[in-house]
N, C-alpha and C positions, 0 to 999 in steps of 0.2 A: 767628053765621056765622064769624066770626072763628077762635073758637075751634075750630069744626071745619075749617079749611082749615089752623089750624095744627097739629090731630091727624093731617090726612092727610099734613100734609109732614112730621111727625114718621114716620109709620108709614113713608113711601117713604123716607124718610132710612136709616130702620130695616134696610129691606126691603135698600136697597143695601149699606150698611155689611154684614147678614147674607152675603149674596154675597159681597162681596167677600174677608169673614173668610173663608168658606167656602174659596172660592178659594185663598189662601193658606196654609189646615190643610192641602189635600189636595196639594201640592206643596212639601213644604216641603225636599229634598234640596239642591239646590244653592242657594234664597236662604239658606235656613238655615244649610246650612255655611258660607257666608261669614259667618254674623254679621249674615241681614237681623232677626232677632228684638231680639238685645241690643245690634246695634250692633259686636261684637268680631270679629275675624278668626278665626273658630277653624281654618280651614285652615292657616295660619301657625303658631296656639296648638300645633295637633295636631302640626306638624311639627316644633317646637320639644321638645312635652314627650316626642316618641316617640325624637328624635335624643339627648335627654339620658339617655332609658333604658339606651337601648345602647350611650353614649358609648364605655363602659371597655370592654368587647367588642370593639367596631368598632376603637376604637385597639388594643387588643392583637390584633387577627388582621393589623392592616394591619404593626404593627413585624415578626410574624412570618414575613410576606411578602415586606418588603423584605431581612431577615435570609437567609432563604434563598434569593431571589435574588441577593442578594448572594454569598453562599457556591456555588449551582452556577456562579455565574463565574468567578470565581476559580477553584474546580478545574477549570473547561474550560481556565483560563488558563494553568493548573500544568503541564497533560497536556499540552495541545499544544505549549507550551513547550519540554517536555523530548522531549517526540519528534519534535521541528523540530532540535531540538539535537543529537539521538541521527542523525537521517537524515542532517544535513547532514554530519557528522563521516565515516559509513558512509562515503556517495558519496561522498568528497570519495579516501578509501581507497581505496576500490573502483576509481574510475580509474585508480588502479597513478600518481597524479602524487608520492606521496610514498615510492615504492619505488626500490632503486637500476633503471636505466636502462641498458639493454646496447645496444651500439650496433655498426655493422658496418663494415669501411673498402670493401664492394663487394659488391655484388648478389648474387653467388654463394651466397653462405650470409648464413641470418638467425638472429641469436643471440635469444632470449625468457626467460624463465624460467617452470614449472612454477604450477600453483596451491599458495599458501602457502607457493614455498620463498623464502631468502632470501640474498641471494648479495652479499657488501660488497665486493668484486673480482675483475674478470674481466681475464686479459691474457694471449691466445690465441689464436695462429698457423690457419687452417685451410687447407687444400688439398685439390679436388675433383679429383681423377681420372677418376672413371665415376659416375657417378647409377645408383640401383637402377631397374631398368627393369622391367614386368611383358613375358610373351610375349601376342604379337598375332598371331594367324592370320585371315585372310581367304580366305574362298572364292575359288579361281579362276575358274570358271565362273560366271556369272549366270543369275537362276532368273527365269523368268517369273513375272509377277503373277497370272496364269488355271490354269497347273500345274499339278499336284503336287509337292510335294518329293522324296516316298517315305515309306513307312511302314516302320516297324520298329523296332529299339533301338539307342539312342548311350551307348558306353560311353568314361570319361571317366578318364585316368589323371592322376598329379599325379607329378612327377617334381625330376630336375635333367637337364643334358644337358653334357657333359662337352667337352673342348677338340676332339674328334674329332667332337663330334655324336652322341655317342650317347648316346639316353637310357635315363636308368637308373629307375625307380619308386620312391614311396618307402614301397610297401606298405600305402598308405590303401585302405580299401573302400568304391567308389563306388556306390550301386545304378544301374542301368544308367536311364535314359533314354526310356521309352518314349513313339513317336509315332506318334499313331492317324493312322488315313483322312482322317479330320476335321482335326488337327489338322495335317497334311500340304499342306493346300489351303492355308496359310500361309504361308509363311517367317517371318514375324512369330510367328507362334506357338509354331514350333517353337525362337528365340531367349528367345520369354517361359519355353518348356520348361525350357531350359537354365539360365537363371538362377534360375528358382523352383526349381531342384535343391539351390541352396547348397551347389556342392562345389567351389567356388574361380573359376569359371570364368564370368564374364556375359558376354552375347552380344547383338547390336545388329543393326540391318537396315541396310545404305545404300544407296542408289538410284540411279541413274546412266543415260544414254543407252539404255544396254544389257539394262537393266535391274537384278534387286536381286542384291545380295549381304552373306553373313553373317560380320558380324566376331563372332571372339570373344577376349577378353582376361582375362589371369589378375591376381591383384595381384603386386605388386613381390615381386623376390627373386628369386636364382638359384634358389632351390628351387621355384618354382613355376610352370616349365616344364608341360609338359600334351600329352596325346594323346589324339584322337577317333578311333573303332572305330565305324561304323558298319552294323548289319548290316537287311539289307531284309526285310521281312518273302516269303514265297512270293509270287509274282506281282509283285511292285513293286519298282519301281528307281529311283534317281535320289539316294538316301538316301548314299550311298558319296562324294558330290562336297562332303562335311563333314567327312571324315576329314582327322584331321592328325597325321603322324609325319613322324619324322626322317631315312628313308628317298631316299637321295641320286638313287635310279634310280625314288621314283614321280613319275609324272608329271600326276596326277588330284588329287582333294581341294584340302584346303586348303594356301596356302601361310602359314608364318610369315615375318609383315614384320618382328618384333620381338625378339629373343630374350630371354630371362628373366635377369636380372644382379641382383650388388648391389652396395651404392655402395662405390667402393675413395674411401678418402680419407684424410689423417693431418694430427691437432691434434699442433702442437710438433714436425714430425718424426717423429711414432711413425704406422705405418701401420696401417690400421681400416677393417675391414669391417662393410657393413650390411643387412641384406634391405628395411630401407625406407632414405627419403633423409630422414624425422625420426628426430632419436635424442635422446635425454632422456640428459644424464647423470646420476651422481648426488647430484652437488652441486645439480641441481635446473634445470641451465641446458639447456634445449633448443635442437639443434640444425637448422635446415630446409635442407636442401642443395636449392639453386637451380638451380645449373649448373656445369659445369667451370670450373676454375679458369686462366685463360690469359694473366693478366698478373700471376701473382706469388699468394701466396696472401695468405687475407685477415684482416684484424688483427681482433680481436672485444677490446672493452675495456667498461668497466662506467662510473658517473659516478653521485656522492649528490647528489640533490637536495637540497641545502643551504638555496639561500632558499627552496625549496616547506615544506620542513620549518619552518622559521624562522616563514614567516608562517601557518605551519597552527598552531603555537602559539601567537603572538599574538592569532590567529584565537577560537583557543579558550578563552582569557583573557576576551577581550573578549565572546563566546557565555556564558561563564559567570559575568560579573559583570552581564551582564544578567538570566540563570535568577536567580540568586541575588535580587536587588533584589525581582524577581516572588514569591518564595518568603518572602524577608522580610515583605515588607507585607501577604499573607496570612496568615502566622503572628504577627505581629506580637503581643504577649503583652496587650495592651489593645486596640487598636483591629483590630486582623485578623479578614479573616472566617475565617478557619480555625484561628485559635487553637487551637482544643480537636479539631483536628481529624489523629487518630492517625496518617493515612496522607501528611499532608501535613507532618507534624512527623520522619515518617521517611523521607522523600525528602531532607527538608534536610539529617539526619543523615550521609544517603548522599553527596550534595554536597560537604558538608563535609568528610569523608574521604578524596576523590578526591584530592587530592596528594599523599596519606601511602601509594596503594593501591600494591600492587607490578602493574607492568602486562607486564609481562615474563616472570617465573619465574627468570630466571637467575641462575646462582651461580657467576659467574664474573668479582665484583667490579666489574662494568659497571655504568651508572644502570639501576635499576629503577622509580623515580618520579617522577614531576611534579615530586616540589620536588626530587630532586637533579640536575636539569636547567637549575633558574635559576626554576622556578615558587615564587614566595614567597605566603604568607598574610598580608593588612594585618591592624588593629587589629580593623575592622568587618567581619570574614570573606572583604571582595574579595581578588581575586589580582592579581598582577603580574609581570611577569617580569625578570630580570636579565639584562639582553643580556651580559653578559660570560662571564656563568657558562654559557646558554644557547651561548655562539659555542662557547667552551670543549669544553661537553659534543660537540657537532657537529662540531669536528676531529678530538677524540678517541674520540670513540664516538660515528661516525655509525650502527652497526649497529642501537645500544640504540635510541636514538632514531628509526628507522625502525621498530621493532620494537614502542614503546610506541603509534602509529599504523596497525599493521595491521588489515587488514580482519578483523571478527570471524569466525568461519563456521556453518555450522548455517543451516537454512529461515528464519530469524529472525536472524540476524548475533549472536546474544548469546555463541557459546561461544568460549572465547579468553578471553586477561587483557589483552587490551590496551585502549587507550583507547575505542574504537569500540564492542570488543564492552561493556564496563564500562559505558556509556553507553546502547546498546541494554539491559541489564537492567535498567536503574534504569527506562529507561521502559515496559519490558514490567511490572514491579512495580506502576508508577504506574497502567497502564491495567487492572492486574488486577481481577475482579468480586468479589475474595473477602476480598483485605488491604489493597488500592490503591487512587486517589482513584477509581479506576473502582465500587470499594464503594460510597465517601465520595457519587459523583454517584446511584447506584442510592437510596442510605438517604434523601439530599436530597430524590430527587423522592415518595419515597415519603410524606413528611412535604409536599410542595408539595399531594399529592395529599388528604391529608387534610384539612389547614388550608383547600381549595377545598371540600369537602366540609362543616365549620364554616361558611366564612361565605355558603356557600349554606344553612344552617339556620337561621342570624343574619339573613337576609335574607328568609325567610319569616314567621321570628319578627317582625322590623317591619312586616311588612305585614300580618299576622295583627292585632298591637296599632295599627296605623296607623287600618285599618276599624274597627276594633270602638270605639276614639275618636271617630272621626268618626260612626260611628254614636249613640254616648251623647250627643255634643254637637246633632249634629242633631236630635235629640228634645227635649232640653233647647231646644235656640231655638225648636222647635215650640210647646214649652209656655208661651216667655215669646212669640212672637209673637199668641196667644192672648188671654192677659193683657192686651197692649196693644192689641189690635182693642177687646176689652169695656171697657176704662179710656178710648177712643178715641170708642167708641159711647156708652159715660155722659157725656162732657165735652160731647160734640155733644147731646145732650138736655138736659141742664142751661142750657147758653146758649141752647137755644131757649126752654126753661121762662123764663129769666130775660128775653128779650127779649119775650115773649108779654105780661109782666107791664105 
């Protein structure tokens, strides 16, 4: 009896241990890959022996990455740098603050000067007379807003009119003016008529109690006096009350409120005539006549901006020993990220030369550069200036030194040898796609883009060998958790055998 109650606990014994082995053959995924078979971690193992595959990879795509991010900053820092540099220099031109400065002793006239010209002293008397005036004729009559005008043609003369009033043509061919039915129910339209002719003469509507009437006006100059012929077409009338001559005995049409002149006035004494009231001379100094002159005439004198200039050099000193510092540590010949980098080693070049550039053209023994102005080169390529030599250059040749400052010109500021435009090319160079760090950023990403493309390969490649690990080891624990169910199952029947005993 014994005996067989200890066959059947042996056999249940048996029966569960079978189960239970069972159980754990047919799940063996995640106890297994922990290491429930041998006891080992092989998630840890696997990760260990799959990160040391790739170690040298993984490290070289990561320096590779840091490398070129490092280098497109840098050139973003290079570009924007020198075209913060290049703009600020422009504007600073362009405002006309370091240009000489004309100045007025009285409202009547306003002295300016031309685009690009340059003018180192102005000292000069004006005196206004008459202002050129255009002729003004208004309808006498007022025209109802419900009416008609009249239909028919307006023919348009261009003349002068002489001390007598009479006018004489100056033999221009006007086409005549034609105004429909249609166009006739306007006054307005028949104004729009006139002006969209373009033959000297624009014409306006104004309104009043009485209703409207048609101004028309010529531009300035005695020559551009004007006569209106208006003829009605058969059946229609009313067209005649637009005419305007000189004619002392008519008494219909239009009257002129204005007569056509031009500006009598005289610089220094000499007397000058103008058909406008702006006149550009040709030293470049423009003149705007305002108004008569009736308390004395008025002085026009010039002034160098002396400290604008002074601190726009120091200015630029101080602008360029910071490019400079930026350009250094990028090209730096060991530690720089752009060391080897062709378009950023010839920017520096550029830099470097700018004191020695001629920014002027002139050959007429005046400063034509940077360093013969007071701009000196240290030891470690900054600049400095020499206030002595600078004051120097600016009493004696304030001209040069306003000249080495002007504004470049062209749609892009680069054409001109002066400092602005010289500075505008260096950074249109630098942003170029073809030689300039604008290459240098293009070739960069192109190489960012690849390296992305590597360690997305590198990165399938570990996970490829990551599973296919995890899978060899998970079988392998399979196999030894096996082993230790059946060495588990024999130890448990042995100590029954032996306690049976």
């Amino acid at each position: 009896m014994a005996i067989t109650t200890t066959s059947a606990t042996a056999s249940a014994t048996t029966a569960k241990t079978s189960t239970t082995t069972t159980s754990k053959a047919t799940t063996p995924n995640l106890a297994n890959a922990l290491g429930a078979g041998s006891g080992v971690d092989t998630t840890a193992l696997v990760k260990s022996l799959v990160d040391a595959q790739f170690a040298n990879r993984n490290a070289r795509l990561t320096r590779q990455a840091e490398t070129l991010t490092a280098q497109v900053s840098a050139v973003s820092e290079l570009k924007s740098g020198i075209t913060e540099f290049a703009t600020a220099l422009t504007a600073l031109a362009e405002s006309g603050g370091l240009t000489t400065q004309l100045s007025s002793s009285g409202p009547a006239v306003k002295a300016s000067l031309t685009s690009g010209a340059k003018v180192t002293s102005l000292n000069a008397s004006v005196s206004v007379a008459r202002l050129a005036s255009p002729q003004v004729a208004v309808t006498k009559e007022s025209f109802s807003t419900t009416g008609s005008v009249g239909s028919g043609t307006i023919q348009l003369q261009l003349g002068s009119v002489d001390a007598n009033g009479k006018f004489t043509s100056n033999g221009t061919a006007i086409p005549a003016i034609t105004i429909t039915a249609s166009d006739a129910m306007s006054l307005q339209k028949v104004a729009d008529k006139i002006t969209a002719a373009k033959a000297g003469v624009t014409a306006s509507v104004v309104t009043d109690a009485n209703g409207q009437r048609l101004v028309m006006r010529s531009t300035d100059g005695a020559n551009q006096a004007f006569t209106v012929t208006a003829t009605n077409d058969s059946g229609s009338t009313g067209l005649e009350r637009l005419n305007v001559d000189f004619d002392s005995n008519t008494t219909d049409g239009a009257e002129v409120v204005t007569r056509a002149g031009n500006a009598v006035f005289s610089v220094d004494g000499v007397p000058m005539v103008s058909a406008s009231n702006t006149i550009t001379g040709a030293d470049g100094v423009k003149l705007e006549l305002k108004a008569v002159t009736t308390d004395g005439p008025v002085t026009l004198s010039s002034s160098t901006p002396t400290d604008a200039l002074k601190e726009a050099v120091n200015n630029v000193v101080a602008a360029y020993n910071q490019m400079l510092t930026s350009v250094n540590k990028a090209t730096d010949p060991i530690t720089g990220d752009l060391r080897a980098d062709p378009a950023a080693m010839a920017m520096k070049r550029s830099l470097q030369k700018l004191t020695l550039t001629d920014l002027t053209g002139a050959k007429d023994g005046s400063p034509t550069t940077l360093a013969s102005i007071g701009i000196a080169t240290n030891n470690d390529g900054s600049l400095r200036v020499d206030a002595k030599m600078l004051s120097s250059a600016l009493a004696n040749n304030p001209g040069a030194v306003e000249a080495m400052f002007a504004a470049g010109t062209g749609s892009d500021g680069t054409t001109g040898s002066s400092l602005p435009a010289t500075l505008n090319r260096i950074a249109a160079t630098a942003k170029s796609t073809t030689l300039g760090l604008g290459a240098s950023d293009k070739r960069y990403a192109g190489l960012q883009a690849d390296l992305a493309k590597e360690q997305a390969k590198v990165a399938e490649q570990t996970e490829v060998t990551s599973t296919r690990m995890t899978q060899q080891f998970a079988a392998s624990e399979a196999r030894v958790a096996a082993y230790k169910a059946r060495q588990t199952f024999m130890e448990n029947q042995i100590k029954m055998w032996t306690r049976s005993e």
